[in-house]
N, C-alpha and C positions, 0 to 999 in steps of 0.2 A: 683628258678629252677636251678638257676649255681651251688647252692651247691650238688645237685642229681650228676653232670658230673665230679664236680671237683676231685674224685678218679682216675676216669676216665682219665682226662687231667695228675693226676701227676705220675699216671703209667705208660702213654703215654710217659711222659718228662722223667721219670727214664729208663727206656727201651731205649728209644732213646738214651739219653745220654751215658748209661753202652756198646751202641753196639757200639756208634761214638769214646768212650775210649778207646774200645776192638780194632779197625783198627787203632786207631792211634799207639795205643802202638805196635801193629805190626808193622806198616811199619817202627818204629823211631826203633825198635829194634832187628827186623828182618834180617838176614843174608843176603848180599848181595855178593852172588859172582856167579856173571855174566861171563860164556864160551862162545867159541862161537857154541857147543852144546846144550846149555841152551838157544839162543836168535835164534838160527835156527828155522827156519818157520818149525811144525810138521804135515803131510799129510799121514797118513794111514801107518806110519814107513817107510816109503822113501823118496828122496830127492822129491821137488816139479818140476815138468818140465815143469810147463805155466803158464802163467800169475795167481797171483791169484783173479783178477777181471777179468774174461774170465767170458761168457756167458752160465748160465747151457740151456738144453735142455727142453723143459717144461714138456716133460714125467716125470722128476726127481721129480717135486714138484706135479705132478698128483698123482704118486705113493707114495709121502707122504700125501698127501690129504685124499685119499681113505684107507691108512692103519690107519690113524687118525680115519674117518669116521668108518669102523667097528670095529674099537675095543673098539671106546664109544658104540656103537651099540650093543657089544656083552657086553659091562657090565652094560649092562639093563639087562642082566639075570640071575647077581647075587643074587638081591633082587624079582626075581619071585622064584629061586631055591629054598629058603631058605624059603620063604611061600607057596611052595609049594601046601601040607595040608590042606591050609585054604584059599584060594582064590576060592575053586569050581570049577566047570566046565567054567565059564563064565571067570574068571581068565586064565585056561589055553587054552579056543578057541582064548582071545586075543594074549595071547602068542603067539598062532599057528600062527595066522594072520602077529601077528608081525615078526616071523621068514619067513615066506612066501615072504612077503613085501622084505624084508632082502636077502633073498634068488635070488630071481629075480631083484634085483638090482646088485647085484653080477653077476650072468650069462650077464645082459646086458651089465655092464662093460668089463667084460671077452668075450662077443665077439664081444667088439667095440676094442677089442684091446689093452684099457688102463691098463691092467696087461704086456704088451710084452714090455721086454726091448734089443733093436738090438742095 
C-alpha cells in the first residue's frame, strides 16, 4: 500500500526541496541595499502618525466581514448564470429565494447601520 503513495511522497520531497532552494538562493544572493526609504514603515504613501499598534474601531473589521460575506454570496451566481438553460424553473425560483434571502440581509444591515463609516 506504501508503494501506491510513494510517487506522491517523492513529488512532495522534490517540490519541497526545489522551493526551499529557490528562497535560499535568494536571500544568499539577493541584493541588499538597505535606505532609510526602503526600511521606513509604508502607510497609505504617507508618513505614519500613531502608534502602529493603536486600537482599530470594530466598524473597520465589520465592514470587512460583510464585504467578505456578499461577495462569496454573489459568486454563487456564477455557476447558476452559466446553467442557466438547464436548471428549469425550480432552479431559478431557488435562485429567486436566494437572491431574496440576500437581499434582505442587506437592507437589514443597512439600516442597522453597519454600512455607515463616521
Amino acid at each position: 500500500m506504501l508503494s501506491n503513495y510513494l510517487p506522491v511522497l517523492v513529488f512532495l520531497l522534490v517540490a519541497g526541496g526545489f522551493g526551499a532552494l529557490l528562497l535560499v538562493l535568494g536571500f544568499l544572493l539577493g541584493p541588499r541595499r538597505p535606505s532609510v526609504e526602503k526600511l521606513a514603515a509604508y502607510e497609505c504613501g504617507f508618513e505614519a502618525f500613531e502608534d502602529s499598534r493603536m486600537k482599530f474601531d470594530v466598524r473597520y473589521y465589520l465592514v470587512a466581514i460583510l464585504f467578505i460575506l456578499f461577495d462569496l454570496e454573489i459568486a454563487f451566481l456564477f455557476p447558476w448564470a452559466v446553467t442557466l438553460k438547464s436548471i428549469g424553473h425550480l432552479g431559478i425560483l431557488s435562485m429567486t429565494l436566494f437572491l431574496a434571502i440576500l437581499v434582505v440581509g442587506f437592507i437589514y444591515e443597512w439600516q442597522k447601520g453597519a454600512l455607515e463609516w463616521d
